[in-house]
Structure formats: structure tokens, C-alpha cells
py3Dmol code that shows the C-alpha trace and the ligand (Angstrom):
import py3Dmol

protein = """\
ATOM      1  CA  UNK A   1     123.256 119.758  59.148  1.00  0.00           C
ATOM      2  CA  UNK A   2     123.702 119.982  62.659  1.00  0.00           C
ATOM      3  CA  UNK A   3     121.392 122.760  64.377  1.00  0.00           C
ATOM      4  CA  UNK A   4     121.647 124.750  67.486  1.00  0.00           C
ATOM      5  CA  UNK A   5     118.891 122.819  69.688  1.00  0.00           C
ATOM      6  CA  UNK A   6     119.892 124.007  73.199  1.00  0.00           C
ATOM      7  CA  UNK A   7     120.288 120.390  74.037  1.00  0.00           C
ATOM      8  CA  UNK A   8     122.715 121.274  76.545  1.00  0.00           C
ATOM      9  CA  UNK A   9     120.182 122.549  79.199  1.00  0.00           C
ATOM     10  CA  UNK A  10     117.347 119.948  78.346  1.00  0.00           C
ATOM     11  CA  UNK A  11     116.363 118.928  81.839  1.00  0.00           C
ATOM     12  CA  UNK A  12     117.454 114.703  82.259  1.00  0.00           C
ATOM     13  CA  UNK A  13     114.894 112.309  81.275  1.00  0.00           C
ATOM     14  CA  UNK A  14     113.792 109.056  82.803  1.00  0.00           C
ATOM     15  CA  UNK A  15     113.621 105.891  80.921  1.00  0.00           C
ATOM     16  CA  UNK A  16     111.771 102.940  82.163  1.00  0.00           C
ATOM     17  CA  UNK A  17     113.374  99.985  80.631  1.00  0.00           C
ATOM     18  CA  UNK A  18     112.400  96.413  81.220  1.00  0.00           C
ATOM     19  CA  UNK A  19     115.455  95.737  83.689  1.00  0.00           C
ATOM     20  CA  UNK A  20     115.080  96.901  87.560  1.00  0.00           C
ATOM     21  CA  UNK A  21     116.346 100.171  87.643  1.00  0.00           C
ATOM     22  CA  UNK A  22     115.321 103.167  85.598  1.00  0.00           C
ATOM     23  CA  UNK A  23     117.998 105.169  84.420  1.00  0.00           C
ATOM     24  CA  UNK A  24     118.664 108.716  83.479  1.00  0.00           C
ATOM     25  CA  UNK A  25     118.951 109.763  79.927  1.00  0.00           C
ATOM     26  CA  UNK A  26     119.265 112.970  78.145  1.00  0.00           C
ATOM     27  CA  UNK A  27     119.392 112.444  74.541  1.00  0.00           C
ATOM     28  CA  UNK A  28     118.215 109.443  72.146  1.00  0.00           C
ATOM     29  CA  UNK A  29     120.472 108.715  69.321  1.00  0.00           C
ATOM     30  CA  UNK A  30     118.665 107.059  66.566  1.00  0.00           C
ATOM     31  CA  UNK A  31     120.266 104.892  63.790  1.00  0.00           C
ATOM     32  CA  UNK A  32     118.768 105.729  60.436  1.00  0.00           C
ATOM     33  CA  UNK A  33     118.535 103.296  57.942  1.00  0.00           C
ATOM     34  CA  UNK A  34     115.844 100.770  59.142  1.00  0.00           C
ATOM     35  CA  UNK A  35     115.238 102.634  62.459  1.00  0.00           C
ATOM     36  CA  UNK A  36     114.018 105.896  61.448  1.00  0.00           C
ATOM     37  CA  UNK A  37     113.389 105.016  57.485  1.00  0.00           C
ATOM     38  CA  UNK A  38     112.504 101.931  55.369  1.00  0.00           C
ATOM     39  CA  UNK A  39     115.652 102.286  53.610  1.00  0.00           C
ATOM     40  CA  UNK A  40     117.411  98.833  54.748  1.00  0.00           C
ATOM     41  CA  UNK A  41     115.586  96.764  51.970  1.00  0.00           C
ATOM     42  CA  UNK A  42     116.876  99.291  49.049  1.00  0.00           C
ATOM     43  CA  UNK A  43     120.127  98.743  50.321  1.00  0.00           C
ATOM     44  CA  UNK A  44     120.346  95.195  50.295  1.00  0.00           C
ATOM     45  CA  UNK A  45     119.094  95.293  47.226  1.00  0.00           C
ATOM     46  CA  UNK A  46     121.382  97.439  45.250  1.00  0.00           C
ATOM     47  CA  UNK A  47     124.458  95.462  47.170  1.00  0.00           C
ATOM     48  CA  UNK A  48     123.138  92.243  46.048  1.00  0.00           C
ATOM     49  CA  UNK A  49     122.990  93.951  42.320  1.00  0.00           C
ATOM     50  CA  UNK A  50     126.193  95.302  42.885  1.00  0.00           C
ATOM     51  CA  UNK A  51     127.893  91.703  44.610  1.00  0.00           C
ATOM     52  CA  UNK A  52     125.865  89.789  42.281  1.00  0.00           C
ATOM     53  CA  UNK A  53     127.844  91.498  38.408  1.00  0.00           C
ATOM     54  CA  UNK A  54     130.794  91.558  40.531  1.00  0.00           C
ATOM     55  CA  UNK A  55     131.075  87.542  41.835  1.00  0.00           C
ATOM     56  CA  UNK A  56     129.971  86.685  37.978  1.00  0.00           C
ATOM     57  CA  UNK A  57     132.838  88.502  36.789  1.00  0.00           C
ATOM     58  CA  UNK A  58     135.584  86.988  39.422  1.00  0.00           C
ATOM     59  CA  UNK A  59     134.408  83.292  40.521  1.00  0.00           C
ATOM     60  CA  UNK A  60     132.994  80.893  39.063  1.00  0.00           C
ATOM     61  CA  UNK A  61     129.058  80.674  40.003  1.00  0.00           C
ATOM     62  CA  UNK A  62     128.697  76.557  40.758  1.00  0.00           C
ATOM     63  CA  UNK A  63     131.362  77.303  43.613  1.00  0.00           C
ATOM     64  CA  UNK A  64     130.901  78.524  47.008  1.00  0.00           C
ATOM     65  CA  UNK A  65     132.529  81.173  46.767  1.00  0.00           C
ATOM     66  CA  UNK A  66     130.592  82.363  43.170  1.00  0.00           C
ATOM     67  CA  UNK A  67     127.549  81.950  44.953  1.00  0.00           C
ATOM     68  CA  UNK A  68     124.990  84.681  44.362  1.00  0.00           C
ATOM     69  CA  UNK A  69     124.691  87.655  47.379  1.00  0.00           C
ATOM     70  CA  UNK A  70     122.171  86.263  50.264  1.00  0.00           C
ATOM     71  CA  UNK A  71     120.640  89.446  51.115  1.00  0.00           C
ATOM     72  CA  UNK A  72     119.325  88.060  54.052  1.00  0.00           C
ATOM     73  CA  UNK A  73     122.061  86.669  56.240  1.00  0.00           C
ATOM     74  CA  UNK A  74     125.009  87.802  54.611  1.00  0.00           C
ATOM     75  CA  UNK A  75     124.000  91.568  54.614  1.00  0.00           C
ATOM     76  CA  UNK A  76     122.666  92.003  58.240  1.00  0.00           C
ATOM     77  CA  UNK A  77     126.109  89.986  58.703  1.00  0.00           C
ATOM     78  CA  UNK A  78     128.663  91.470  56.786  1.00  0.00           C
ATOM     79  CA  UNK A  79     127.364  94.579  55.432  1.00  0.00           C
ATOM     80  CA  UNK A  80     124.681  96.440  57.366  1.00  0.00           C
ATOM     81  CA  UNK A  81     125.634  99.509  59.219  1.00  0.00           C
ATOM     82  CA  UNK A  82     129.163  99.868  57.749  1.00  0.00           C
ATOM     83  CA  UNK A  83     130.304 101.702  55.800  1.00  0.00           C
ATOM     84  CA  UNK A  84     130.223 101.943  52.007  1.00  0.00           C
ATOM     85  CA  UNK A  85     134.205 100.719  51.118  1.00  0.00           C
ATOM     86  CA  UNK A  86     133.847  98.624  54.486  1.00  0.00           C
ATOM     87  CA  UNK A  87     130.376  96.725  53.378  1.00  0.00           C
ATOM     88  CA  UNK A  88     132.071  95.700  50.091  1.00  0.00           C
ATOM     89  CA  UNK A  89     135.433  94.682  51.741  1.00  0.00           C
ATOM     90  CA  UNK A  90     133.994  92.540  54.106  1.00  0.00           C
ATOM     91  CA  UNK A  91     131.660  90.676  52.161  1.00  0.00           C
ATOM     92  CA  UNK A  92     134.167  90.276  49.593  1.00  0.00           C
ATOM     93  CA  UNK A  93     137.057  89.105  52.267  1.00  0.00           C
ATOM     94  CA  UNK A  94     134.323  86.745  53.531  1.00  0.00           C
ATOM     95  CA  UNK A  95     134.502  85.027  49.770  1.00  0.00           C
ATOM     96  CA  UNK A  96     138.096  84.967  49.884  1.00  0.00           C
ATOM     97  CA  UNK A  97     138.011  87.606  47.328  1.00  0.00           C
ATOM     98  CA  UNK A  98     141.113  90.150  47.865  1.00  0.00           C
ATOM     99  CA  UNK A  99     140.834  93.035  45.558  1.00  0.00           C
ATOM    100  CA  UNK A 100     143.538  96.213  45.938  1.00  0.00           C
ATOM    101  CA  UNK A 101     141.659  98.740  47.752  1.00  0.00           C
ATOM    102  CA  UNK A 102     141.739 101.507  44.714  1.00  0.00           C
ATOM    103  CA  UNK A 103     140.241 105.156  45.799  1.00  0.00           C
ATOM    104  CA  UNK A 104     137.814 106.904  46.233  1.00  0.00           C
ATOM    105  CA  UNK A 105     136.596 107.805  42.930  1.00  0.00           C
ATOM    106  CA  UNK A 106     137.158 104.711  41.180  1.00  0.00           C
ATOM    107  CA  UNK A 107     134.033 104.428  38.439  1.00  0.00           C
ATOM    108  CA  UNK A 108     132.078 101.704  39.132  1.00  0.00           C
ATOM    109  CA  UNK A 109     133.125  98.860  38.348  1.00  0.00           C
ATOM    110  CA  UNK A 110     134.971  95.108  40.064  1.00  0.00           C
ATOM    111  CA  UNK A 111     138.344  95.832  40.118  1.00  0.00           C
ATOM    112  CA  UNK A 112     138.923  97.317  43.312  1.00  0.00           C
ATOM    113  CA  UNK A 113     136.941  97.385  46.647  1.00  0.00           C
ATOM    114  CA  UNK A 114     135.651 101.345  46.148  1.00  0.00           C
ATOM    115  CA  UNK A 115     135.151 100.143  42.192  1.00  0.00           C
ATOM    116  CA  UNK A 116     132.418  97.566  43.998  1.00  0.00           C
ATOM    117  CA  UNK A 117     131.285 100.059  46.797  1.00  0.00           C
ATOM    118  CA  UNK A 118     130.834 102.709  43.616  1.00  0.00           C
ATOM    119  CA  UNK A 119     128.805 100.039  41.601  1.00  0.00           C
ATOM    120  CA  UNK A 120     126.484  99.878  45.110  1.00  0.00           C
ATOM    121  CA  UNK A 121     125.655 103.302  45.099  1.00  0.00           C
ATOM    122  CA  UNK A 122     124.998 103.904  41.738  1.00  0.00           C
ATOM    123  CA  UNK A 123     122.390 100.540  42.083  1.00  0.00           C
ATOM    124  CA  UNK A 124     121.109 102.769  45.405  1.00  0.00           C
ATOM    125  CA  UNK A 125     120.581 105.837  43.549  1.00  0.00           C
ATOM    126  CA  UNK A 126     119.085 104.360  40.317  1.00  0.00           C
ATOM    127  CA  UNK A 127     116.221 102.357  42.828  1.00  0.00           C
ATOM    128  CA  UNK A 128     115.801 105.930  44.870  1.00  0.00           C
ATOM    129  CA  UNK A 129     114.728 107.296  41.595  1.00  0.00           C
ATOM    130  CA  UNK A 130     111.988 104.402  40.840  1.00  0.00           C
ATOM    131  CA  UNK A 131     110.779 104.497  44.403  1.00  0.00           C
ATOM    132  CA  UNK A 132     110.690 106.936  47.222  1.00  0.00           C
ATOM    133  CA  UNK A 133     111.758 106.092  50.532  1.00  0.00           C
ATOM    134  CA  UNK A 134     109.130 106.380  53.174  1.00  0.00           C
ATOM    135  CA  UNK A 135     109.477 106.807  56.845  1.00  0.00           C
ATOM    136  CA  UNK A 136     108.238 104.171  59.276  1.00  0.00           C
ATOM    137  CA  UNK A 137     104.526 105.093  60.334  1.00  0.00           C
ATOM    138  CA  UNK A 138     105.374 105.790  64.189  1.00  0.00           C
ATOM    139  CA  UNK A 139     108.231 107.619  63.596  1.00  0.00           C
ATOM    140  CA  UNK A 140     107.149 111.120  63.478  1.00  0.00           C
ATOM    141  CA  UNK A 141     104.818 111.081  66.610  1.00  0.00           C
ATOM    142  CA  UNK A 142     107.864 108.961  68.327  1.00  0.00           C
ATOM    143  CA  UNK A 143     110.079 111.957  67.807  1.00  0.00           C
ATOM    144  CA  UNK A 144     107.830 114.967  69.004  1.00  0.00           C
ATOM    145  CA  UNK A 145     107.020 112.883  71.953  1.00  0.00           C
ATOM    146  CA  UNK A 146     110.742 112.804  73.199  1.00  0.00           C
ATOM    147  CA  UNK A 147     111.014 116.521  72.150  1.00  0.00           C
ATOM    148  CA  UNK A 148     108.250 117.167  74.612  1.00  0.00           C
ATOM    149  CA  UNK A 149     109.906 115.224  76.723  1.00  0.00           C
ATOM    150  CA  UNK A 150     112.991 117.254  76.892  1.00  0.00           C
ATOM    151  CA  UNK A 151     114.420 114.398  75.233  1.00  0.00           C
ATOM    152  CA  UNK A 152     117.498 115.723  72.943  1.00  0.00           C
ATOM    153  CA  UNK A 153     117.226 113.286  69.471  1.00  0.00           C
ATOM    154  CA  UNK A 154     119.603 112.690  66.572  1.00  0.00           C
ATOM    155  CA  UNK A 155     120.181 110.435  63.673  1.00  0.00           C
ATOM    156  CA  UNK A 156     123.740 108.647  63.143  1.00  0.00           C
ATOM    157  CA  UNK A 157     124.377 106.827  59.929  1.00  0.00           C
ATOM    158  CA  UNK A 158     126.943 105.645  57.866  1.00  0.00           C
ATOM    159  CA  UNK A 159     125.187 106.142  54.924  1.00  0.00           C
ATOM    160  CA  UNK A 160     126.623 109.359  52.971  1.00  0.00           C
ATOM    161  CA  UNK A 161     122.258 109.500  51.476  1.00  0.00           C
ATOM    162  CA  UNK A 162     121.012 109.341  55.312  1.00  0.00           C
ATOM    163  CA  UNK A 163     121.239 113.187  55.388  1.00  0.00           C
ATOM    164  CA  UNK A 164     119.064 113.862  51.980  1.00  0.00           C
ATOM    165  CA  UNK A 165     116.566 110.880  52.723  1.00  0.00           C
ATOM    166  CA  UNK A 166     115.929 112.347  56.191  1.00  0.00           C
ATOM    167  CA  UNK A 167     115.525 115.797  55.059  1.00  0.00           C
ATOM    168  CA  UNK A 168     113.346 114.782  51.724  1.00  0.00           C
ATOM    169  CA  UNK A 169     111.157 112.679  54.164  1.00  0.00           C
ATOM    170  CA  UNK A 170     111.301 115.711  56.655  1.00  0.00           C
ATOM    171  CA  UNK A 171     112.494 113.662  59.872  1.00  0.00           C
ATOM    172  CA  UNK A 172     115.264 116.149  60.033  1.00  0.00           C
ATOM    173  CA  UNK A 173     112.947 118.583  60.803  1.00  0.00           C
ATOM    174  CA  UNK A 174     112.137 116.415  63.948  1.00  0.00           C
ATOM    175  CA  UNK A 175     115.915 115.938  64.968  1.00  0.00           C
ATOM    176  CA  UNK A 176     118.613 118.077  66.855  1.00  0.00           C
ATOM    177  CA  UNK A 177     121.405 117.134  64.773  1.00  0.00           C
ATOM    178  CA  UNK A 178     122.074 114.611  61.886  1.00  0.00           C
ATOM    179  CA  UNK A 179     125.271 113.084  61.540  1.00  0.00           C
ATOM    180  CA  UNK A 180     125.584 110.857  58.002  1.00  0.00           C
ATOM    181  CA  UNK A 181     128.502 109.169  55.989  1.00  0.00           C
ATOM    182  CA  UNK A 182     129.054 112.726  54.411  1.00  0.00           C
ATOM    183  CA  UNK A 183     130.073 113.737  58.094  1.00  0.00           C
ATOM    184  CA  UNK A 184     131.990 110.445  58.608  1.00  0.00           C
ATOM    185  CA  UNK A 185     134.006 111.082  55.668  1.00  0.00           C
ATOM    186  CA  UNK A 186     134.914 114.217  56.689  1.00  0.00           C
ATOM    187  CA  UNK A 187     135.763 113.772  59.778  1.00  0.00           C
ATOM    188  CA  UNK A 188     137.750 110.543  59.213  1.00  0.00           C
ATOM    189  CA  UNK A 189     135.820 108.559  61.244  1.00  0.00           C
ATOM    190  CA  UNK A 190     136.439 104.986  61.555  1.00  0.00           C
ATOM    191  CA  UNK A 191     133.474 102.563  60.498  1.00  0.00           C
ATOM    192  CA  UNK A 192     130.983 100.338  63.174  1.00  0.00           C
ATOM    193  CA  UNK A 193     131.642  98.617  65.274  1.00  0.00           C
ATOM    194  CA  UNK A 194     133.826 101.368  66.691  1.00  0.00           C
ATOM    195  CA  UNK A 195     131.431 104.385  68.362  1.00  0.00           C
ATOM    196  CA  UNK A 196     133.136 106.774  66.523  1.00  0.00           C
ATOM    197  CA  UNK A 197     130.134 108.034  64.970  1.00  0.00           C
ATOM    198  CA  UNK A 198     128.096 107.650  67.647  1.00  0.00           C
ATOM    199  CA  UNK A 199     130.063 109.253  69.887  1.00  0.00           C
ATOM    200  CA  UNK A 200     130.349 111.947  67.878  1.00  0.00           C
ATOM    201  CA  UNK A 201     126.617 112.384  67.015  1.00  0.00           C
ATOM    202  CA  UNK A 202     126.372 112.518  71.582  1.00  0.00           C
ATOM    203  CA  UNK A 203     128.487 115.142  71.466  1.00  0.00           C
ATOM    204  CA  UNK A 204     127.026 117.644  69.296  1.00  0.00           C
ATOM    205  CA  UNK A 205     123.636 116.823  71.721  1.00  0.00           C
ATOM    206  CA  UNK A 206     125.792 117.626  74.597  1.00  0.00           C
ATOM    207  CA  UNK A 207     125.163 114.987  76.284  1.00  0.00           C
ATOM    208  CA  UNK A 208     127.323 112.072  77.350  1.00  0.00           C
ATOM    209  CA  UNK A 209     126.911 108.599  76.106  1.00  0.00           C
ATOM    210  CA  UNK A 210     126.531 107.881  79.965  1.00  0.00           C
ATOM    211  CA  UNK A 211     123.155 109.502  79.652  1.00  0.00           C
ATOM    212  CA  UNK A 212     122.433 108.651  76.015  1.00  0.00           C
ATOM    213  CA  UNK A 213     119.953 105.795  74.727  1.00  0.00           C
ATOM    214  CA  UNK A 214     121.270 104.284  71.061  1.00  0.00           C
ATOM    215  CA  UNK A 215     118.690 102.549  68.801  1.00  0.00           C
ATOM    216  CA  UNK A 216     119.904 100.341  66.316  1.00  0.00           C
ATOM    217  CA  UNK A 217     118.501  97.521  63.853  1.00  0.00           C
ATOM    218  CA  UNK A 218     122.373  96.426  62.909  1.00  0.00           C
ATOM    219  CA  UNK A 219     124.203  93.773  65.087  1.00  0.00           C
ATOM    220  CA  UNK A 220     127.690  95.643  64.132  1.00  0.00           C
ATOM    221  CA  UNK A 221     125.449  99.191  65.271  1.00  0.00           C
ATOM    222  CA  UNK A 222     124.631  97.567  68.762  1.00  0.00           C
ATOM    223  CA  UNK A 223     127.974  96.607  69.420  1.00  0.00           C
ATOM    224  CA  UNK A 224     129.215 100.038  68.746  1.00  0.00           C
ATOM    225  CA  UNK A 225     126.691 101.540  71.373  1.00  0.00           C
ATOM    226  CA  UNK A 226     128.199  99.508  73.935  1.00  0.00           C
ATOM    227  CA  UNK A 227     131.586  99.846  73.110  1.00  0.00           C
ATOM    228  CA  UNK A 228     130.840 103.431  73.331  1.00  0.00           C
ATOM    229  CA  UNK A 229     129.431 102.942  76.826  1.00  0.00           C
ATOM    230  CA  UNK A 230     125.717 103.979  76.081  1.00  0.00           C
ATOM    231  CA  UNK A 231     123.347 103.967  79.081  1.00  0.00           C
ATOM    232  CA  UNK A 232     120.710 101.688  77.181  1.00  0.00           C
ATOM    233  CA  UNK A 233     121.038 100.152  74.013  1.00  0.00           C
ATOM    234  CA  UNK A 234     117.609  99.574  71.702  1.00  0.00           C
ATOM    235  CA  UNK A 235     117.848  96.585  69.485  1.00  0.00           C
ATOM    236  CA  UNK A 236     115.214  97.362  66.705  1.00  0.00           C
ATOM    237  CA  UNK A 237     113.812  93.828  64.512  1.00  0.00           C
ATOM    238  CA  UNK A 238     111.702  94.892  62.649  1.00  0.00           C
ATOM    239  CA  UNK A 239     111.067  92.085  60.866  1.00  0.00           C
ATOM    240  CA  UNK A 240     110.193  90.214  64.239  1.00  0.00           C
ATOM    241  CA  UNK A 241     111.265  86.536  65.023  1.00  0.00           C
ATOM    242  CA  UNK A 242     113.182  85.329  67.906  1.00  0.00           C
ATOM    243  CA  UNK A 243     116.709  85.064  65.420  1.00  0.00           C
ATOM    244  CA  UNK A 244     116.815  88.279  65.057  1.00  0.00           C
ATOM    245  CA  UNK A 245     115.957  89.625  69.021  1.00  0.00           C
ATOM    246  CA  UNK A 246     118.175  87.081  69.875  1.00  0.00           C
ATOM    247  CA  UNK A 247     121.410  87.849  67.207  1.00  0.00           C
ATOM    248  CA  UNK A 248     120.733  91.832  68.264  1.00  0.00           C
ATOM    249  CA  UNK A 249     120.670  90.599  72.540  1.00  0.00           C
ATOM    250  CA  UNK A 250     123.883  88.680  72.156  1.00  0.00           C
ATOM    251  CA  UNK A 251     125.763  91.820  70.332  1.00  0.00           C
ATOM    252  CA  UNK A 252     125.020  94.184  73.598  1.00  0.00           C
ATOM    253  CA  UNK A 253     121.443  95.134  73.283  1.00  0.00           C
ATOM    254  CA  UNK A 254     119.539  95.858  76.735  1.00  0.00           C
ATOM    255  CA  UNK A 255     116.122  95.300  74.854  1.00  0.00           C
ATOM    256  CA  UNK A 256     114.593  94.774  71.466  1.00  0.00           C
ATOM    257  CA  UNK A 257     110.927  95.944  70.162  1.00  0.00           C
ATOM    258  CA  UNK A 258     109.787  95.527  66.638  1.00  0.00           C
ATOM    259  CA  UNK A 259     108.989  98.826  66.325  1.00  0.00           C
ATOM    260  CA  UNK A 260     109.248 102.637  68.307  1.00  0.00           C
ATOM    261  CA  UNK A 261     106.181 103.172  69.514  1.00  0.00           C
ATOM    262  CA  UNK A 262     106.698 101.995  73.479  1.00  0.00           C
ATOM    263  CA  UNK A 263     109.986 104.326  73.652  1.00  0.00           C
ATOM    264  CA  UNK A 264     108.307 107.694  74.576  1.00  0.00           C
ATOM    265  CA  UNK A 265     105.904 105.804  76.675  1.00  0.00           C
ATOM    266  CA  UNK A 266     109.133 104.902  78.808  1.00  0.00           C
ATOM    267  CA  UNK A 267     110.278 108.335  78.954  1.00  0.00           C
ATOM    268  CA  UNK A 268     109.324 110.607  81.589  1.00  0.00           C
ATOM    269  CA  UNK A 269     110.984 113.570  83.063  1.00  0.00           C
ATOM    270  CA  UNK A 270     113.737 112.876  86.082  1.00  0.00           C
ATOM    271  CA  UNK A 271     115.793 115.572  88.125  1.00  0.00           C
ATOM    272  CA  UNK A 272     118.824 113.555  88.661  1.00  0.00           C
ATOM    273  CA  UNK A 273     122.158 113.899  86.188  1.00  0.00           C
TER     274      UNK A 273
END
"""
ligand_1 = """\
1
MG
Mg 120.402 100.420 60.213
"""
view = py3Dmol.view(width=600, height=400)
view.addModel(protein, "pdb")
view.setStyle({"model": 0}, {"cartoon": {"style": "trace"}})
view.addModel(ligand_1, "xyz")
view.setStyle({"model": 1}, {"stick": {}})
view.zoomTo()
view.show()
């Protein structure tokens, strides 16, 4: 779904964050789920439905590792931002539960790793179906502000549904390329926290990472922007509290805001590369 956006000769941007310097930045790469749309909550959700069938079936329930998904803790830990087959394995490596990998299109089921990630997505698509996802309020005027800008933007997500919730909630519309799990899976990319994806998603903006913002609301997502050398890396907690700012600071982030309604205010036009 990536478009032609002329990205290449947007003029470089200034953003203002809170350290001393302001730094030059072409292009804003967005993460989506959580970031861009209220999607995080639906996917915790069908995991934990998913988990939950799945930890009845192989441990016993009064022991620790039987315990019931916390989709809290152990899916901002374990599970957010990776991939599908990646989410399940490490949640289920974390219980000391080894399954054989299996393929791709294993049905759903809890017999293999892609058996559990299959059961996910067929929770994720059953809840799409009851309820919509909506886009976060500021997100739209957030967007056309960078645009005007001259602010190159793009969503990056791991998710192979980030492509159809984006378009269906027309944020697409607002970005110069979108790069989902579809993409990843094509491309062989590996999973976060390697920048693969990220990287990747820069590209196809033309512009290096070296003059790229990141925002991300996953602590494995923030560490991939730096590994990938990102000129400023957004932590995004929405749900506010000083846990979260401080779990998303200690992965790499430069700041943290509950929300993106400061970011174009930071953004004004620079002449320097
Ligand atoms: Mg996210």
C-alpha cells in the first residue's frame, strides 16, 4: 500500500524536543496499534482468549504456570508489538510451555505455537466484527499538521490487520506509506526488537533513520527505534502513570506524552540535512 509521496524532496523539518538541542527530521514513523488506533485493548483481549483455552488445555490452573493470561503486564511484556507466531512463543516460553513450532496454516488450535497464534487471530477477527476500531481523537489533525509541515509520515506494524484497520478508519489516506505484518511476511522480516520493519518503513519515505522520529507505545517497539539508530524516539502511554513513562524511558525512549497532540507543535521547518 505504499504510495508515491515525493517524500524524497520534502524540505528537513525541525523538531523541538525537550532535550537541548533541536534536531533535524524528515519523516515521522508512527507505530499503529495503540499509537495511531485504539486497537491495543482488542488485542490483548483476543490473546488472553486465545492463552486463556490454551493454558486450560496444557497446565494445570492452581499452578503458576496454569495461571490465567494477565493482560496487563504480561502482554505489554511479552507480547505487544511482536509479531503474531513471536507473541504466542514468548508468552508461552515464559510458562515453560515448549510447543513444536508447526506452520503457518495450522487451524487454530494448542498444539503448536502458529496453532495458538491462529486461535489469536480468529479471537481478533470475531471482536472486529462486534466492534469497530476507532482512531484516537487527535490523530487525524496530528497527521495533516506534519504533512503541512513537509513532514514525510508512515505507519509500521506488525500486525498483518494494521493495513485494513488503517484504511477502513481512513488514516491511510493521511500517510505516505503503510508497512503491516502482510509486508513483514513477505519480506521475511525479522520481528521487534530488531528495526527491521522500521527500517524498512524509513526507506520507502526516503529518508534515513538519522533524520527519522519513531513513535511507539511498545517497550520491545522503542527498543527497535534505537537499535535502528532513530534521531528521536516517542514513547506513547497512553494510559498515563509514571510505570509506564518510566518502563518506555528505560527501553530507549527520548520522551513520552500520553497522547500526539504536542508533536506537530514541535515541528517546524529547518534548512539543514
Ligand atoms: Mg503498538
Amino acid at each position: 500500500m505504499e504510495r508515491s509521496t515525493g517524500a524524497g524532496t520534502h524540505e528537513q523539518a525541525t523538531v523541538e524536543p525537550p532535550g537541548p538541542r533541536p534536531r533535524s527530521l524528515r519523516a515521522v514513523v508512527f507505530d499503529a496499534d495503540g499509537v495511531l488506533i485504539d486497537s491495543a485493548g482488542v488485542h490483548a483481549a483476543a490473546w488472553k482468549r486465545a492463552f486463556d483455552a490454551c493454558l486450560r488445555a496444557l497446565a494445570d490452573r492452581d499452578s503458576p504456570q496454569g495461571r490465567p493470561f494477565d493482560d496487563g503486564d504480561e502482554y505489554r511484556r511479552l507480547v505487544d508489538g511482536r509479531s503474531r507466531v513471536e507473541g504466542a512463543r514468548s508468552f508461552l516460553t515464559s510458562r515453560g510451555l515448549y510447543l513444536p513450532l508447526g506452520a503457518p496454516d495450522d487451524p487454530p488450535g494448542c498444539d503448536t505455537v502458529w496453532a495458538v497464534a491462529a486461535r489469536k487471530d480468529q479471537m481478533f477477527v470475531a471482536a472486529l466484527r462486534e466492534r469497530p476500531v476507532r482512531v484516537f481523537p487527535e490523530v487525524p489533525e496530528t497527521l495533516h499538521a506534519l504533512r503541512r509541515a513537509g513532514v514525510a509520515c508512515a505507519a509500521a506494524s506488525a500486525s498483518r490487520h494494521a493495513g485494513e484497520l488503517l484504511a477502513a478508519s481512513r488514516v491511510a489516506e493521511l500517510l505516505d506509506a503503510v508497512v503491516d505484518g502482510t509486508e513483514v511476511a513477505r519480506l521475511g522480516l525479522p520481528s521487534k526488537p530488531d528495526p527491521a520493519l522500521f527500517l524498512e518503513t524509513a526507506r520507502r519515505l526516503a529518508a534515513p533513520p538519522s533524520a527519522s522520529a519513531l513513535v511507539e507505545d511498545a517497550a520491545v517497539g522503542v527498543e527497535a527505534a534505537r537499535r535502528g539508530g532513530f534521531a528521536l524516539v516517542i514513547g506513547v502511554n497512553r494510559a498515563g502513570g509514571r510505570a509506564g513513562a518510566d518502563r518506555l524511558r528505560a527501553c530507549g525512549a527520548d520522551t513520552v506524552v500520553e497522547n500526539l497532540t504536542g508533536l506537530p507543535g514541535r515541528i517546524r521547518r529547518g534548512s539543514g540535512p
